[in-house]
VOBAPA-742137 format. One record per residue (C-alpha): x, y, z. Coordinates in pm, whole numbers, padded with zeros to 5 digits, always signed. Layout:
BEGIN
XYZ ...
// end
This chain:
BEGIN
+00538-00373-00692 +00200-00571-00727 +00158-00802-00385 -00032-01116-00331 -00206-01102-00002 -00263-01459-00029 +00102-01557-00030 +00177-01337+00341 +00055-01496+00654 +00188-01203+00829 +00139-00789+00924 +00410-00637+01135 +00369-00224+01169 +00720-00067+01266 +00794+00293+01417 +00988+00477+01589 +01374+00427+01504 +01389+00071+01370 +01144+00253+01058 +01498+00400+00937 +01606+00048+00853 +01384+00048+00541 +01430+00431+00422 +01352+00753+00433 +00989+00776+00341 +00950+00542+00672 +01022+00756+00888 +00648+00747+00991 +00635+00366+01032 +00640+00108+00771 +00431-00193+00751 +00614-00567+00698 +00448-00826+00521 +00633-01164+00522 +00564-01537+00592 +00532-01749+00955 +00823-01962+00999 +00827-02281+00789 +00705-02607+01030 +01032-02720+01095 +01044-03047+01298 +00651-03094+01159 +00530-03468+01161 +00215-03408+00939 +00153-03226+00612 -00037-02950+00721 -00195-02614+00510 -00540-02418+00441 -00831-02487+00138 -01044-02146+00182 -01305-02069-00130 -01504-01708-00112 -01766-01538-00335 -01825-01145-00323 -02171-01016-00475 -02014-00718-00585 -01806-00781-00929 -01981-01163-00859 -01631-01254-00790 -01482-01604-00678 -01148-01713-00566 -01011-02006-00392 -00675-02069-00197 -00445-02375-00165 -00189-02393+00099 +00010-02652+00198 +00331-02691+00446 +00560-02955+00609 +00887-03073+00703 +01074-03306+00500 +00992-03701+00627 +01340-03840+00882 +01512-03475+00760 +01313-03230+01014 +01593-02948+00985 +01445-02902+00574 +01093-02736+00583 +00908-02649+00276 +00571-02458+00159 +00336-02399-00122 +00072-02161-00210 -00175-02118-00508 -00471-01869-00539 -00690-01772-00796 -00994-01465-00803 -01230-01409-01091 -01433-01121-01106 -01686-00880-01335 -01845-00620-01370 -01791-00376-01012 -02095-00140-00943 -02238+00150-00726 -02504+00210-00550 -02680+00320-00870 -02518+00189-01157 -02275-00096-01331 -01914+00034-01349 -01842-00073-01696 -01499-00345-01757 -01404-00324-01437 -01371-00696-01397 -01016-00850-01235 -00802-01226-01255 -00571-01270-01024 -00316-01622-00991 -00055-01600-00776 +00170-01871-00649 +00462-01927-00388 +00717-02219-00298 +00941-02190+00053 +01213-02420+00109 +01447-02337+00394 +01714-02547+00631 +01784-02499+00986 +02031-02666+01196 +02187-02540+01547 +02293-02167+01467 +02217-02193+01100 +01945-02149+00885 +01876-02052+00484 +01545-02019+00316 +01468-01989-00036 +01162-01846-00176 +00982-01783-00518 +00647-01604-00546 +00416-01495-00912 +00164-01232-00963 -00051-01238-01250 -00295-00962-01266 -00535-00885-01521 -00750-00557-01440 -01033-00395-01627 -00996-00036-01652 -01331+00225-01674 -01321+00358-02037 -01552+00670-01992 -01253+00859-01950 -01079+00810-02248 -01134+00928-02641 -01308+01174-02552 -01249+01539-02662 -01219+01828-02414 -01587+01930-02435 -01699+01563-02364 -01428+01551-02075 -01554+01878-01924 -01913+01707-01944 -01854+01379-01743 -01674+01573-01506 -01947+01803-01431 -02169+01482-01426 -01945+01251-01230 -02035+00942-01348 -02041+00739-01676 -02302+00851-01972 -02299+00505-02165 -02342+00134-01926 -02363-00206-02025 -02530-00503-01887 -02310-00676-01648 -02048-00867-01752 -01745-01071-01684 -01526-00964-02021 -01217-00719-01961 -01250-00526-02288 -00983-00199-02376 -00833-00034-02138 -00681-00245-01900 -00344-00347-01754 -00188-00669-01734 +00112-00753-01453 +00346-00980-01344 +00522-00985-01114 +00811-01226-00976 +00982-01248-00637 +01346-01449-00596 +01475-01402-00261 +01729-01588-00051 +01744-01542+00376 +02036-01599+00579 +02064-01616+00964 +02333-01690+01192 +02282-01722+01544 +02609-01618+01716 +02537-01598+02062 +02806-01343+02257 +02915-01194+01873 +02573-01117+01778 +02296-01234+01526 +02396-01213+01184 +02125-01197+00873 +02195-01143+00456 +01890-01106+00244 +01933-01079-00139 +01657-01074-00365 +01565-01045-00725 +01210-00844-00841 +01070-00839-01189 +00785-00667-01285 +00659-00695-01655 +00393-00450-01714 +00193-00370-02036 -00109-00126-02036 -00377-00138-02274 -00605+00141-02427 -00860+00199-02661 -00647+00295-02981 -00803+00378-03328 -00720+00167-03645 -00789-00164-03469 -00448-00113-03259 -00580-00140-02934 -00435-00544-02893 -00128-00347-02902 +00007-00176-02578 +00026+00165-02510 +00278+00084-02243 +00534-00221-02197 +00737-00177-01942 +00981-00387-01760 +01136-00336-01473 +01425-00571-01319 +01536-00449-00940 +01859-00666-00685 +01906-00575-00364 +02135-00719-00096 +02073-00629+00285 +02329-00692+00559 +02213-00686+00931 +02434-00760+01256 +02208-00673+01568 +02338-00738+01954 +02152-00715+02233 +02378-00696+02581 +02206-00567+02953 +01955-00340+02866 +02085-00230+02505 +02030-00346+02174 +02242-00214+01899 +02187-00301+01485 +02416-00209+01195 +02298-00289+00833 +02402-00256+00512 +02208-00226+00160 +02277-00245-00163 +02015-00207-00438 +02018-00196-00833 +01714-00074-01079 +01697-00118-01434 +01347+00000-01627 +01331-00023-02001 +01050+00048-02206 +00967-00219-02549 +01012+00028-02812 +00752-00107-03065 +00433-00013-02913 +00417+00271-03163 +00331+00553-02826 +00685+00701-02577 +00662+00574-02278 +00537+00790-02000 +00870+00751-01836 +01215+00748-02023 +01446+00403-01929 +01668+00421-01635 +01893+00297-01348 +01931+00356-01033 +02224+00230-00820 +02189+00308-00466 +02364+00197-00110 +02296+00262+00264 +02383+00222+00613 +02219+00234+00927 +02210+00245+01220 +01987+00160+01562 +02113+00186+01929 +01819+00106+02188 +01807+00152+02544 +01528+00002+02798 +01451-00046+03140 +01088-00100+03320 +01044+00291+03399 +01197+00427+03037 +01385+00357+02741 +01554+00566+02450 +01631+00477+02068 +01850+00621+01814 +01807+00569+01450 +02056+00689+01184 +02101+00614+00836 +02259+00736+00534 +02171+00661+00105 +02353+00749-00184 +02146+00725-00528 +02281+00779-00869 +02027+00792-01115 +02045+00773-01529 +01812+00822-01745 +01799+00759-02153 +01514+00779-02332 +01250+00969-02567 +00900+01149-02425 +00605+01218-02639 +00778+01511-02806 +01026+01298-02989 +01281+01508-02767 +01587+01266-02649 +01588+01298-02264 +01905+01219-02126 +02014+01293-01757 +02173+01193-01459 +02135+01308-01119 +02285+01210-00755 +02101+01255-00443 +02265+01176-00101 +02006+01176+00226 +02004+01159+00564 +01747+01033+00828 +01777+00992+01149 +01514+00957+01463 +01578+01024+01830 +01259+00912+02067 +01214+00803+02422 +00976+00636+02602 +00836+00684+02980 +00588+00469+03175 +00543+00614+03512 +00296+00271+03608 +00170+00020+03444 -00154+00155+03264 +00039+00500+03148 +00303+00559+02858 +00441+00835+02726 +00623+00867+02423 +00786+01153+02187 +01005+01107+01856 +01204+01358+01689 +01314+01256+01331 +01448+01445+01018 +01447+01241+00659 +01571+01333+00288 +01376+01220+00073 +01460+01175-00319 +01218+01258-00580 +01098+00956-00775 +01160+00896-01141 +00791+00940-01254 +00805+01269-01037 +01092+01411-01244 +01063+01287-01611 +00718+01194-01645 +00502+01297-01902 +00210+01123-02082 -00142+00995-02025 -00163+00749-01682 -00427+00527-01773 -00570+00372-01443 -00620+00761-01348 -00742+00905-01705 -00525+01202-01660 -00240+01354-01820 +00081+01402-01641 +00392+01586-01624 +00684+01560-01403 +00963+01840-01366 +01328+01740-01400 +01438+02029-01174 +01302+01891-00830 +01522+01902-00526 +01473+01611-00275 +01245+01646+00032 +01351+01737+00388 +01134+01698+00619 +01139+01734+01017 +00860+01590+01203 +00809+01562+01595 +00560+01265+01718 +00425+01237+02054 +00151+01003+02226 +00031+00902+02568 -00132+00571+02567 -00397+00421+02853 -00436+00039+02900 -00659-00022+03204 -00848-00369+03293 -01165-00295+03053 -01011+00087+02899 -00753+00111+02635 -00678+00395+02412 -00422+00641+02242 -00368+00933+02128 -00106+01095+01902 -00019+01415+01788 +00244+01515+01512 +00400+01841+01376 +00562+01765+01036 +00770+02081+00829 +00848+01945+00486 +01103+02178+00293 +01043+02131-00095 +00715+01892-00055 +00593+01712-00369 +00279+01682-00536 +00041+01643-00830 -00177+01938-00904 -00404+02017-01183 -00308+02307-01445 -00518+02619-01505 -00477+02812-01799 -00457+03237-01809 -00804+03252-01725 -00784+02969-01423 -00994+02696-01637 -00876+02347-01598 -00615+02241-01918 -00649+01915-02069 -00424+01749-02307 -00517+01592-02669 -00326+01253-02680 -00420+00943-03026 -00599+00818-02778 -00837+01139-02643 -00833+01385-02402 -00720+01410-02022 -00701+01714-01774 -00367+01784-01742 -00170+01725-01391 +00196+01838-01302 +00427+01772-01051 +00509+02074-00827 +00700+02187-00466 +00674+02417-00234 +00751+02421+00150 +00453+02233+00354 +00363+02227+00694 +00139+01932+00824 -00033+01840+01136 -00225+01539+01240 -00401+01381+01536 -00516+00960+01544 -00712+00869+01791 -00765+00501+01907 -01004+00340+02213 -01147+00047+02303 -01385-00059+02614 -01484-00394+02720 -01833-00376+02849 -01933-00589+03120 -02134-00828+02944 -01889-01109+02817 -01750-01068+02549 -01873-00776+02430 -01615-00524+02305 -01623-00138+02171 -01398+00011+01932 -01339+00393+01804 -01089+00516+01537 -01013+00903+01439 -00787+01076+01245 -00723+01442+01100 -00493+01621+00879 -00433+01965+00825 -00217+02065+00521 -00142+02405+00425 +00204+02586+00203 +00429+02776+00463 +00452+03041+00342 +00144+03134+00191 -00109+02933+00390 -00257+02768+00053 -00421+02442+00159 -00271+02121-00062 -00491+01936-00270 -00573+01550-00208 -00567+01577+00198 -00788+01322+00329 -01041+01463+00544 -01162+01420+00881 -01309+01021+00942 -01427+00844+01230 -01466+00483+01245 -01650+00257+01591 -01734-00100+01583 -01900-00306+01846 -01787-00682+01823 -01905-00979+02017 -01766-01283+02104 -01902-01579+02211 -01774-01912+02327 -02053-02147+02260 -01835-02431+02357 -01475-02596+02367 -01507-02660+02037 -01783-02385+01897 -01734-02007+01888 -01910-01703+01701 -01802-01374+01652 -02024-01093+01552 -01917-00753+01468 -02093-00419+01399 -01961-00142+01203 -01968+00215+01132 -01738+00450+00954 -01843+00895+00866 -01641+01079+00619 -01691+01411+00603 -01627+01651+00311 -01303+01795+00278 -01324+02139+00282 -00940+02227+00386 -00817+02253+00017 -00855+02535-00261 -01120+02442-00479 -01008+02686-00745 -00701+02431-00822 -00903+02158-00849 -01125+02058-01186 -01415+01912-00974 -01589+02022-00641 -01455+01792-00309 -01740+01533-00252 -02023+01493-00015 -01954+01331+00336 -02079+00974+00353 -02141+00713+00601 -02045+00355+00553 -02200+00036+00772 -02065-00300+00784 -02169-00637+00910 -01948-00917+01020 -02031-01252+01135 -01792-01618+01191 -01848-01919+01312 -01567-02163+01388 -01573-02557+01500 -01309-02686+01572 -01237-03077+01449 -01043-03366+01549 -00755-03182+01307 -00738-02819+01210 -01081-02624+01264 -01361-02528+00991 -01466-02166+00987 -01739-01989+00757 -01741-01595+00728 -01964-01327+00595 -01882-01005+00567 -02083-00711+00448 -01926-00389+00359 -02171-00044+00254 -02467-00255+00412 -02703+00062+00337 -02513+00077-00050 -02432+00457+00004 -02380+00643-00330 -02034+00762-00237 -01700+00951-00385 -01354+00965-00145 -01188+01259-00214 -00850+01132-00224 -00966+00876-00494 -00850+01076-00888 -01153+00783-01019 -01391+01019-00838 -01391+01233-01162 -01564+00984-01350 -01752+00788-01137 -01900+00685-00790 -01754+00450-00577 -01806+00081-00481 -02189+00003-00380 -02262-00280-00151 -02056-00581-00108 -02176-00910+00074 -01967-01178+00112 -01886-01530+00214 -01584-01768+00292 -01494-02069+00380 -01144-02208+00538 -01042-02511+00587 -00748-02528+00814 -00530-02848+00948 
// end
């Protein structure tokens, strides 16, 4: 679903074997967002007023937050969030990416109880998003597409503009959810989550016959799930059992005169899991298990006019067995073992039709098998008084990987696909046995002038078929990011951070370009700027922010990026903020 970064205050990352918890395609790690605790006990009204502007797109936005406990009841706590962004026009380094303008308004209300060993919290959140989609990709016949991809970038550009014309999608998307936490000292800590998700999604293209104020796609999707935790912690163990229960229903409006790229379905799925940790100060162990069952249904017509009707069951297992070792107090050692099922999604098994925000044409394969996939992690880790850094290394065997790759014809050309509304190279979904291996690389030094601070960031993939040795498409290549960041305390109540940054890309040449229907991109280099200054006040503190992101406005394509067949990416970006907090 669509998420409002505005409406989470906080970023948790999660590995190792409390990742099962939330599925199998965590195995790696997931990352939380969620909100701070609500100000119980608060005597003032307390919140944030924060307005930016961002030269590129010319956008604007402004946040109101606001949070407090209920006057002579301190055990009820509430909060309230608005937002708004306005934007136009994006561009390159070199040119105007045409419609490409975004509105965003989102809002969220928290109201929650706590007394002794009991608490409840309710809260509501609403996305609205309104995005402006690049139309040189569409109506367009197969010589024309062949053209602007040879070119890579738009043939036709208008002067810049705020308007979102055809194509472009429009979201919302509402969160219900209700948290539950009892605090039972020797019996545990008990938690029940339910929620309710709607997402109401139409997509709009350029259609002949003056239909384009009509969607191409409506979709609406309504999910539930329930989640059940009990977690005790006793000596030096810590066990967790939860349950979950989730339900899915998608159904397409049947009057926007095009199938739906996806028939209408259900899924009904449950789970258990399970965590046992173990720690003391040299070592500790974890064990993560968990089981899903998934019944899926779907009813519906594709593009074809052919009635698809099927149902399939998929039953998984993941579990992850790691350890940890930390011979002194600058040194750790760690290693994870984990094996994870991994179902196939619907759009991976029944799609078919053109996916607008890509400009492609798709096609899933009914016949997929779910994933299985092994993979072994280990890291050492250094924190010293001014060194810190990590390394990790993974080995990953995937048995039936997925992915979208682009269809040749007899004679190994690219195939596109005539749609009403033009024509798009044609994608499918395939599998085939994978074997990965990666390496991240993290390190910071703090110099010995004050403040002063160094930071470096690597990471590579390899990516090849087991069998054969064929290299997958859409493998991000090898990047390196370093920033150097000072911070300095003018005084109790003044302080300025600057920052310094650098990030190389470099061209992916691990992958098969005969598969693909465009040659991988350049590498590129990136520099950033960052500077803050925050007073603090009598109440709450005052802090102004610029940012500046592609300082040297690099013409630039990321390979992993599908828009890269059409056009460049983003050019520079400067921009400014200002928070008010209290």
């Amino acid at each position: 679903p669509e998420v409002s970064v505005d409406a989470n205050d906080e970023v948790h990352v999660l590995k190792g074997a409390e990742a099962v918890a939330y599925g199998s395609e965590a195995i790696a790690g997931v990352i939380l967002l969620g909100q701070k605790s609500l100000p119980y006990g608060g005597e003032a009204v307390g919140g944030t007023l924060a307005t930016s502007y961002g030269s590129n797109g010319r956008r604007y936005s402004g946040l109101l937050k606001l949070e407090g406990a209920v006057p002579k009841l301190s055990s009820l706590a509430w909060r309230g969030q608005v937002s708004y962004s306005h934007g136009g026009d994006r561009e390159t380094a070199k040119y105007l990416l045409e419609n490409t303008g975004v509105r965003e308004l989102d809002y969220s209300l928290s109201l929650g109880w706590r007394h002794d060993l009991w608490s409840v919290e309710g809260y509501f959140s609403q996305y609205r998003n309104k995005t402006g989609l690049l139309p040189s990709g569409h109506l367009k016949n197969s010589n024309d597409i062949q053209t602007l991809i040879d070119l890579g970038q738009p043939q036709t550009f208008r002067p810049f503009s705020y308007e979102i014309d055809f194509p472009y999608h429009d979201v919302v998307h509402s969160l219900y959810l209700v948290k539950s936490k009892y605090r039972g000292g020797r019996w545990g800590n008990f938690s029940v989550n339910a929620s309710m998700q709607s997402d109401e999604r139409n997509e709009f293209n350029i259609r002949r016959n003056n239909r384009s104020s009509s969607p191409t796609l409506a979709l609406n999707l309504t999910s539930y799930q329930l989640d059940a935790l009990w977690q005790k912690p006793y000596n030096r163990w810590n066990t967790e059992l939860g349950v979950h229960l989730n339900s899915t229903d998608n159904y397409s409006t049947p009057d926007t005169g095009v199938p739906p790229i996806i028939p209408n379905y259900t899924e009904l799925g449950y789970a258990f899991h399970l965590v046992q940790k173990y720690s003391s100060p040299k070592w500790g162990a974890e064990l993560g298990l968990r089981i899903d069952q998934l019944a899926l249904a779907v009813d519906g017509y594709n593009i074809f006019r052919e009635h698809v009707q099927a149902q399939r069951n998929f039953t998984n297992l993941t579990y992850s067995l790691g350890g940890h070792y930390r011979p002194n107090k600058a040194w750790t050692l760690t290693s994870q073992l984990g094996l994870a099922f991994r179902a196939p999604h619907v759009h991976e098994l029944y799609s078919i039709g053109n996916q607008h925000g890509a400009a492609i044409f798709i096609k899933g394969d009914s016949t997929l098998r779910s994933e299985r996939g092994y993979k072994w992690v280990n890291s050492v880790s250094y924190t010293g008084e001014r060194l810190s850094c990590s390394l990790e290394a993974y080995l990953q065997l995937i048995n039936g990987y997925i992915y979208e790759s682009p269809d040749r014809d007899s004679e190994n050309r690219p195939e596109y696909y005539t749609t009403i509304s033009g024509t798009y190279p044609s994608f499918s979904q395939r599998q085939e046995d994978a074997f990965f291996r990666g390496v991240d690389l993290e390190a910071s030094y703090r110099l010995p002038i004050d403040g002063l601070t160094y930071r470096a960031q690597a990471s590579m993939v390899w990516a090849n078929a087991l069998k054969s040795g064929a290299l997958f498409p859409y493998i991000p290549s090898f990047r390196f990011s370093h920033a150097l960041q000072w911070a300095w305390g003018v005084s109790e109540s003044l302080s300025l951070d600057f920052a310094l940054k650098h990030m190389y890309v470099a061209k992916q040449t691990r992958f098969d370009p005969s598969i693909d229907i465009a040659a991988a991109p350049d590498a590129y280099n990136l520099v950033g700027l960052e500077f803050s200054c925050t007073k603090k006040l009598k109440r709450g503190s005052l802090r102004f922010l610029l940012t500046g992101d592609n300082m040297l406005n690099t013409l630039y394509k990321e390979y992993t990026n599908r828009a890269r067949y059409y056009a460049h990416d983003a050019g520079r970006d400067i921009r400014c903020s200002l928070v008010y907090s209290f």
